[in-house]
C-alpha positions in Angstrom: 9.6 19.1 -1.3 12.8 21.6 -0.5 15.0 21.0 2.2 16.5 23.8 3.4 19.5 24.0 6.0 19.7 26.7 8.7 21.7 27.1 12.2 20.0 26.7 15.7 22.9 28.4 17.6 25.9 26.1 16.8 23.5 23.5 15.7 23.2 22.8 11.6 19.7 21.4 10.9 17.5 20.5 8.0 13.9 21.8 7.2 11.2 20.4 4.6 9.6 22.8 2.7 6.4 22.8 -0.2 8.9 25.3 -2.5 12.0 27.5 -1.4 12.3 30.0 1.5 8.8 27.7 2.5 10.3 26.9 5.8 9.8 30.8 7.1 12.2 30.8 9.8 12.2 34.5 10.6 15.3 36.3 11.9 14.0 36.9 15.4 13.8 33.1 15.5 17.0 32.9 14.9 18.0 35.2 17.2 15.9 34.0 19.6 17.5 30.4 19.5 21.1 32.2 20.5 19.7 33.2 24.1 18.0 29.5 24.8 20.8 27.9 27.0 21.4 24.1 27.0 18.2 22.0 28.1 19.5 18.6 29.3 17.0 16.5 30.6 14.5 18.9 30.9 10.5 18.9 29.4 9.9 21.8 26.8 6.7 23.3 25.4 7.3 24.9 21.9 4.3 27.1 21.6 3.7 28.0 17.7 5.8 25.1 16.9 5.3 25.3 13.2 7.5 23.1 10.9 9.7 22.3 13.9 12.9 24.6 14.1 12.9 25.2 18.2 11.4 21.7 18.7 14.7 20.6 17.0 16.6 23.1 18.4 15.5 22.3 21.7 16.4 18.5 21.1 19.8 19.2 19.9 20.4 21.2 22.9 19.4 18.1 25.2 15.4 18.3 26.2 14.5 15.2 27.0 10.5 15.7 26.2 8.8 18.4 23.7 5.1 19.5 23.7 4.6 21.2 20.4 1.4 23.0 20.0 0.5 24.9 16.5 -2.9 26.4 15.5 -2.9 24.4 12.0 -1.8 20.8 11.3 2.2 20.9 10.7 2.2 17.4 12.8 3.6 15.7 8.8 5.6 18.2 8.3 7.4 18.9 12.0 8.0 14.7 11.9 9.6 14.4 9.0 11.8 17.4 10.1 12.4 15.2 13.0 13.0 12.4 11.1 15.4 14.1 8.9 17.5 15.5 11.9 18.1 12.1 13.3 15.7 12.3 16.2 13.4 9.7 18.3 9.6 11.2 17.4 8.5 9.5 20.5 10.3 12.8 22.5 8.0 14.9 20.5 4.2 15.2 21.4 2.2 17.4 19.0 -1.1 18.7 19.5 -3.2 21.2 17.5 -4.0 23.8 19.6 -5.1 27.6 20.2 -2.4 28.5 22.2 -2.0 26.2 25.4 -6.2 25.4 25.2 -5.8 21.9 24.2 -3.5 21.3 27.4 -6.3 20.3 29.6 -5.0 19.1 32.8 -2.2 20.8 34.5 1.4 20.3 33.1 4.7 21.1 35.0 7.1 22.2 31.9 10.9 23.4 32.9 10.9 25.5 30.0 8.2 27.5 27.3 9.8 29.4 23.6 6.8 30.9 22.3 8.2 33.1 19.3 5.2 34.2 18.6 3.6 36.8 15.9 2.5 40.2 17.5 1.0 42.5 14.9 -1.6 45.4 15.8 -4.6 45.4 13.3 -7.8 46.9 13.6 -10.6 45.0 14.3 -12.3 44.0 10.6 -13.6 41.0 9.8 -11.3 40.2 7.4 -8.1 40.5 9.4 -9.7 38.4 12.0 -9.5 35.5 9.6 -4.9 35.9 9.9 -5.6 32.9 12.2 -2.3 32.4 14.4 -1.4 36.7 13.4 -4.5 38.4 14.3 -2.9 40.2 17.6 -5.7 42.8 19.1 -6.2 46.4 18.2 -3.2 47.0 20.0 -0.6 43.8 18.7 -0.4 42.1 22.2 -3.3 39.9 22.5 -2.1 36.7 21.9 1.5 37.4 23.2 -0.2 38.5 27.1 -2.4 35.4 26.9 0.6 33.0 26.3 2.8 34.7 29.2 -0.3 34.7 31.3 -1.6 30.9 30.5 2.2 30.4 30.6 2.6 31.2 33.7 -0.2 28.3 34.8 2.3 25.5 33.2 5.7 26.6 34.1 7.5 25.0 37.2 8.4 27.5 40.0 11.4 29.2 38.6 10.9 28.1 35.5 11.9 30.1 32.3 9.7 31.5 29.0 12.1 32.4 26.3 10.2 35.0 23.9 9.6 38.0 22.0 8.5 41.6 22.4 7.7 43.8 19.7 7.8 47.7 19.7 5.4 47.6 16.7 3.1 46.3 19.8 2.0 48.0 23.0 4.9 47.0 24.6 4.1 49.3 28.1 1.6 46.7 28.3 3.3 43.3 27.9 6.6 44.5 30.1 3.7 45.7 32.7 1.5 42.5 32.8 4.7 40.4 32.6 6.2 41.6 35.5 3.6 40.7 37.7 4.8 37.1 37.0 8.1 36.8 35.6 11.8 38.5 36.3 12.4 39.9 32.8 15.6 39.8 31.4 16.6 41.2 27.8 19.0 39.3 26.3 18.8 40.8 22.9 17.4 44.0 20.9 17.3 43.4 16.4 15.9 45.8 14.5 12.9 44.9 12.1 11.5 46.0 8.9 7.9 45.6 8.3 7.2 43.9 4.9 5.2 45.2 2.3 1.4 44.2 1.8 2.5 41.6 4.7 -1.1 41.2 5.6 -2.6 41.0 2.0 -5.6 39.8 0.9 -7.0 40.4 4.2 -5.7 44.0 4.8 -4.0 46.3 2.6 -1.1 48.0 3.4 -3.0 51.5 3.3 -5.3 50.4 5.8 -2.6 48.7 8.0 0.0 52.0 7.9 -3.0 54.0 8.8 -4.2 51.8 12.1 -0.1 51.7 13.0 -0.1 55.3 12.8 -3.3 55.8 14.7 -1.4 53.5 18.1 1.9 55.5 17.3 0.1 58.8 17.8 -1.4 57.4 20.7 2.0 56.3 22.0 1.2 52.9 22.2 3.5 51.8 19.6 7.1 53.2 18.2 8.7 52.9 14.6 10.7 55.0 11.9 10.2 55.5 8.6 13.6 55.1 7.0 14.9 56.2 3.3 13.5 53.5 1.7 9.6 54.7 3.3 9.2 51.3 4.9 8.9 50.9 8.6 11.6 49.9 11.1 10.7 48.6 14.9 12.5 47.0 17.1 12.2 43.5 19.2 13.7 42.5 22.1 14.5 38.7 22.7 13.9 38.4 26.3 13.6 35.5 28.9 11.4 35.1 31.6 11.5 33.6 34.8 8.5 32.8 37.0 8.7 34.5 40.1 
């Protein structure tokens, strides 16, 4: 096992990893964890929790409880991270779960982050199986059902701190969001797709021809840049239930 260190705003933590760079925490997380504000005393569902990085960043800025919910087993993993950051595991509860399905009676949480991945693929078999990627035709399924179920677990007033891709219908998530939510963006990073990203399941031919199919549909935006790979942007946005 690897550890690896990486910053949580001004926070320094620790990671466990199978091999290097294992521990995938993706720049938009990053950047995602300088918007959350302090959390003292509050209870905090970390939706896509993974290996643990904003269930330790939102311990280290002062939660007092964490749901964390991942679609594959990282329960081993995410408590030894705990461990290894010198905190109680009995603040953390993790569940397996398809987004917030597993939650089955209603919870009042003061805060959701919910990083989650938005990518638009077309509707194969194959890239069905990305389990936790596989986003719609259109990139936004899984990010509208978590701001919609969201919106079921918050507190009044309470806050979702997320991500919104222009690689995804983004019309559609801002439109469907503010039905619920005041939207506030915090933060806009620009993104470069990576190579074969989606391979064995989908090829990178296939997957540059569905993005340019939504593009010139005006669903989606993106450039090309010198390099011929493909640039988006996100924006790192909070929001808070109406």
């Amino acid at each position: 096992m690897i550890i690896d260190k990486c910053q949580f705003k001004n926070f320094e933590i620790q990671l466990y990893g199978k091999k290097r760079k294992a521990t995938g925490i993706s720049r938009a997380s990053r950047t995602l964890s300088s918007i959350i504000p302090i959390l003292k005393n509050l209870t905090v569902l970390d939706l896509g929790c993974g290996i643990g990085y904003m269930t330790i960043g939102a311990l280290c800025l002062g939660a007092r409880r964490v749901v964390a919910l991942d679609v594959e087993n990282t329960k081993k993993t995410l408590f030894q991270n705990l461990k290894i950051n010198q905190f109680n595991t009995k603040k953390v509860k993790f569940q397996k779960s398809d987004l917030l399905s597993v939650l089955r009676k209603r919870s009042e949480f003061d805060v959701i982050i919910a990083n989650l991945p938005q990518h638009a693929l077309p509707a194969t078999p194959l890239a069905k199986k990305l389990q936790g990627k596989y986003g719609g035709y259109d990139g936004t399924d899984l990010v509208c059902r978590a701001l919609t179920e969201g919106a079921y677990y918050l507190k009044k007033g309470g806050r979702y701190f997320g991500s919104i891709s222009r690689l995804t219908n983004f019309k559609r998530t801002i439109a469907l969001s503010r039905s619920l939510y005041r939207i506030k963006i915090h933060r806009t990073i620009t993104k470069t797709l990576s190579p074969n990203e989606m391979m064995p399941y989908l090829n990178n031919t296939e997957l540059l021809k569905h993005l340019k199919k939504l593009k010139e549909q005006g669903l989606i935006k993106y450039e090309i840049n010198k390099q011929r790979q493909i640039q988006y942007k996100v924006h790192l946005c909070e929001f808070i239930l109406k």
